[in-house]
VMD Tcl script that draws the C-alpha trace (Angstrom):
set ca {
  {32.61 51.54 -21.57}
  {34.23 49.83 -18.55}
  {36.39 46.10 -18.40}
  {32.83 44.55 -17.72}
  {31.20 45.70 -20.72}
  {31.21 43.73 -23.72}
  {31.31 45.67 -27.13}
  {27.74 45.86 -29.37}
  {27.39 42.96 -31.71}
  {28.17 44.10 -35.43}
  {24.22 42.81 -36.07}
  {23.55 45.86 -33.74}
  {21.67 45.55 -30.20}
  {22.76 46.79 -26.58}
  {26.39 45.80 -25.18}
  {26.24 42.65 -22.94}
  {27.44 43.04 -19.88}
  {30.35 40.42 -19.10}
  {30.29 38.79 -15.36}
  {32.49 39.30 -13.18}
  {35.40 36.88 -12.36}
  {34.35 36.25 -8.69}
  {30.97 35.31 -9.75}
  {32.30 33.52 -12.62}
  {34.28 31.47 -10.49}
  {31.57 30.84 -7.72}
  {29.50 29.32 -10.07}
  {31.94 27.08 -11.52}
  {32.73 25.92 -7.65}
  {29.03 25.08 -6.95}
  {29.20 22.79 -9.97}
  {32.40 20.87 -8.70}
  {31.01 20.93 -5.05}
  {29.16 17.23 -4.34}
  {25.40 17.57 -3.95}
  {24.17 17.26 -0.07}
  {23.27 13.66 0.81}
  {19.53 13.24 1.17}
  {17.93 12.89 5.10}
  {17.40 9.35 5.86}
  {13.42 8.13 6.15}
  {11.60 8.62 9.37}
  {7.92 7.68 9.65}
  {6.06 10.71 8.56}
  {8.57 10.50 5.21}
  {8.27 7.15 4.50}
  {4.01 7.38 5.04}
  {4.01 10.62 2.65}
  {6.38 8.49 -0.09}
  {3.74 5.44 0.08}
  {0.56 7.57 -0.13}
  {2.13 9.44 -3.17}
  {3.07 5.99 -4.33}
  {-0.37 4.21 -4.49}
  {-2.32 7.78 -5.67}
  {-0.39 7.30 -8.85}
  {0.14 3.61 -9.39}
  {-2.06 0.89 -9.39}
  {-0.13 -1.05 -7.09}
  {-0.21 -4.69 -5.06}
  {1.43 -5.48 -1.59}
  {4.50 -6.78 -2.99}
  {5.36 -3.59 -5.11}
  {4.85 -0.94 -2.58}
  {7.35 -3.10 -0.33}
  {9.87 -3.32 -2.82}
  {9.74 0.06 -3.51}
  {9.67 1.12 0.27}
  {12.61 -1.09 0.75}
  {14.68 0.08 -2.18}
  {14.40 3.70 -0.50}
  {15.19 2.58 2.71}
  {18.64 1.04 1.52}
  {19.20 4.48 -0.49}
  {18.16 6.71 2.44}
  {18.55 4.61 5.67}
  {16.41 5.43 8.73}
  {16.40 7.78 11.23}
  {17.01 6.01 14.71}
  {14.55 7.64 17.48}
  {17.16 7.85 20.01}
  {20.09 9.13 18.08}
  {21.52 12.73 18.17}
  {21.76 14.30 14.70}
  {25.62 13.83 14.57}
  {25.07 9.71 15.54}
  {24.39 8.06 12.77}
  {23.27 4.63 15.05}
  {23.67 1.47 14.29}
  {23.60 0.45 10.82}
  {21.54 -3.07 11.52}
  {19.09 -1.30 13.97}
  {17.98 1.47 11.81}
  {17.77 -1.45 8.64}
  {15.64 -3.21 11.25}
  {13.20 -0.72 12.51}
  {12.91 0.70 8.82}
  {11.71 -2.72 7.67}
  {9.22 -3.24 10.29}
  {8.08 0.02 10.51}
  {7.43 -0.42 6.45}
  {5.85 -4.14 7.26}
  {3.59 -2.24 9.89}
  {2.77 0.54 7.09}
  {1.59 -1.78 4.33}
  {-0.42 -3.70 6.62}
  {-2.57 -0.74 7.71}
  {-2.82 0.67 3.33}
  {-4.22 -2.91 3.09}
  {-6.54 -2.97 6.36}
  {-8.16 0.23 5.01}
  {-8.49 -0.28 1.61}
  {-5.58 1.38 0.03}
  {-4.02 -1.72 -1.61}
  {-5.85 -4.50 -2.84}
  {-4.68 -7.19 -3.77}
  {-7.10 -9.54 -5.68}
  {-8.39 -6.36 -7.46}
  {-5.00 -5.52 -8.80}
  {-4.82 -9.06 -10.22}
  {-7.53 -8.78 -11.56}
  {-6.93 -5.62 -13.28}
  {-3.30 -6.79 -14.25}
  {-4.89 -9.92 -15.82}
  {-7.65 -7.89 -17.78}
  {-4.56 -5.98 -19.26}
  {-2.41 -8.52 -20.01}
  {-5.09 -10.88 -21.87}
  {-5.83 -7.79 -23.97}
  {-2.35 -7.78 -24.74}
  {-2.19 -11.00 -25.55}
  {-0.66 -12.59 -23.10}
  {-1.70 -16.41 -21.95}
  {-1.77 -17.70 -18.51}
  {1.42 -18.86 -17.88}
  {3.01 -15.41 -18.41}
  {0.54 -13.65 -16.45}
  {0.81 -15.73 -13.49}
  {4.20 -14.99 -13.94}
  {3.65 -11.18 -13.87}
  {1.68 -11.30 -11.17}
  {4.06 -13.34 -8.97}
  {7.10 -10.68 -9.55}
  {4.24 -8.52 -8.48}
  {4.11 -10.09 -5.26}
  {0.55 -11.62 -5.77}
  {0.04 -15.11 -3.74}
  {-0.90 -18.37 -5.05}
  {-4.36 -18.78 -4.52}
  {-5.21 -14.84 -5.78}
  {-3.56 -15.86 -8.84}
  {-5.23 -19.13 -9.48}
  {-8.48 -17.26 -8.62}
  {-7.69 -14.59 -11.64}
  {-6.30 -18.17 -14.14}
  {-7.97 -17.16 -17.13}
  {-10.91 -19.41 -18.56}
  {-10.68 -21.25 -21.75}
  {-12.59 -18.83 -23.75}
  {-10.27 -15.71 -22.64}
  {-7.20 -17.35 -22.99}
  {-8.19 -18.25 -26.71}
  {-9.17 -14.74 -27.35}
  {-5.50 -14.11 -25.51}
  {-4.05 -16.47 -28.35}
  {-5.71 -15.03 -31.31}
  {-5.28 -11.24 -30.24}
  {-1.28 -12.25 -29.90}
  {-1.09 -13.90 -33.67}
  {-3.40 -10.61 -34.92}
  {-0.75 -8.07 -33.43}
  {2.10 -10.25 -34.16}
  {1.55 -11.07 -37.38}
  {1.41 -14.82 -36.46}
  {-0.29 -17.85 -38.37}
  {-3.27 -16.87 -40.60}
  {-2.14 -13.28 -39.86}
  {1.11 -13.97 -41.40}
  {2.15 -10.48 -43.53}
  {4.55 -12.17 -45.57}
  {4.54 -15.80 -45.55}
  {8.24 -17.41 -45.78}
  {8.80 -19.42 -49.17}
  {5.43 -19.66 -50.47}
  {6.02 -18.36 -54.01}
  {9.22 -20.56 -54.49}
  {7.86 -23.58 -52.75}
  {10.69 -23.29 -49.77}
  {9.82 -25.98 -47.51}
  {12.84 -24.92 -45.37}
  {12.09 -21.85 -45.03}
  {8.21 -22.26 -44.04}
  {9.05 -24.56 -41.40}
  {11.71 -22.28 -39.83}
  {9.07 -19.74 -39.67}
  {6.42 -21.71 -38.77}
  {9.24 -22.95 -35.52}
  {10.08 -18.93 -34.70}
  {6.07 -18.46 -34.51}
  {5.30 -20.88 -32.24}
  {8.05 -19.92 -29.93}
  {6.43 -16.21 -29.75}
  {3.50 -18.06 -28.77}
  {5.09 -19.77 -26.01}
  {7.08 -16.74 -25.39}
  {4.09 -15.11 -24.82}
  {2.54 -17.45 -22.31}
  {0.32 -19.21 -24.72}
  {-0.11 -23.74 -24.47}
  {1.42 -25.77 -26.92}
  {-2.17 -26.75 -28.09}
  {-3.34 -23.15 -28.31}
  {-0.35 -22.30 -30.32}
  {-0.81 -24.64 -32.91}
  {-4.63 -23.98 -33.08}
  {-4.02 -20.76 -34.24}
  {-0.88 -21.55 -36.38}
  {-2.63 -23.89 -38.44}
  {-5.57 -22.02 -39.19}
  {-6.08 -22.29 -42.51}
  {-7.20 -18.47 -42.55}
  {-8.62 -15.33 -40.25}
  {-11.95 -17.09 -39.81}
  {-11.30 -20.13 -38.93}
  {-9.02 -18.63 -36.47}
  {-12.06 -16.80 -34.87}
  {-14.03 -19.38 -35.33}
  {-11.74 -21.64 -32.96}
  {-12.27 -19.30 -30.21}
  {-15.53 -18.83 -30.59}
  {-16.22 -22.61 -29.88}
  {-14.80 -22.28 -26.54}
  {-18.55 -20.19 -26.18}
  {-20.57 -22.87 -26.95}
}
mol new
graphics top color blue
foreach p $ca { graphics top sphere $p radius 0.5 }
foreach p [lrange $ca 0 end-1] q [lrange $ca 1 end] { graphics top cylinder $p $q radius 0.2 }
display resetview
């Protein structure tokens, strides 16, 4: 057995053979040694990182930009005219990386790629399921990037944004959908109307009206909470 040979394991098996030191210790460098910094974006890169983008998110305007943007400042551009060792001028390359990204959105959104009043839409859809009520989802939709008039055009009616109310006290556990109501047994006025105040701030939390919130909160039970939004039908 030579110095690189480990001895059998009592439990039996083959020797392992040991590494040797050089190796040992050229592994242990590449660990210490800092990782290369990436290439900074050029045209082709950035168009392959936004088609990836939108193929896997649902995605508005406003997003794809921010996320564009964010890479630029972590990568920086390539200048056209500058030698590989010239890094350029910082400002120039933040400038043509902007506009070339401006340029880039503008043609996803010419052909089709982006869209923004269908991603409202969708968002909305989503959120009301959630629910969500309209101020919060125009406020989604505006960190989104979505303009004004898209999002007034995707304001939900009166009938969704009640079923947007009562699906938020159902999965909450809000109002007639109360698990455990605060006091009852022992008559704790106190106690009721501190819950009764922490509900109706998750419904305002939650983007809900002050008059759907107390529509549903003082339902006496389930049905006449359904009931409520099913007048907004008639």
């Amino acid at each position: 057995m030579d110095d690189t040979t480990q001895p059998a394991s009592r439990f039996g098996g083959r020797p392992k053979r040991a590494k040797p030191p050089t190796e040992r210790r050229d592994r242990s460098l590449s660990k210490r040694l800092p990782k290369p910094l990436p290439q900074p974006l050029d045209a082709a890169r950035i168009e392959e990182m936004a088609l990836a983008y939108v193929a896997r998110f649902a995605t508005s305007a406003g997003k794809l930009d921010d996320y564009l943007k964010r890479k630029l400042r972590e990568r920086g551009w390539a200048v056209a005219d500058c030698g590989p060792d010239d890094e350029g001028d910082p400002d120039q390359a933040r400038a043509e990386g902007a506009a070339h990204i401006a340029a880039l959105i503008a043609r996803f959104v010419e052909i089709g790629y982006i869209d923004d009043a269908g991603f409202a839409r969708m968002k909305t859809g989503s959120l009301l399921r959630r629910g969500y009520g309209g101020r919060r989802i125009s406020q989604e939709l505006g960190q989104a990037g979505i303009g004004e008039s898209i999002r007034a055009d995707v304001t939900p009616g009166e009938s969704a944004a009640r079923g947007a109310a009562l699906a938020c006290a159902r999965k909450r556990g809000l109002g007639p959908f109360t698990r455990q109501r605060a006091g009852a047994k022992a008559g704790d006025h106190a106690a009721a109307r501190a819950l009764r105040e922490k509900q109706m701030a998750a419904m305002l939390r939650a983007g809900h009206g002050m008059e759907a919130a107390r529509a549903i909160l003082n339902a006496p039970d389930e049905a006449a909470a359904e009931a409520w939004v099913a007048e907004a039908d008639e």
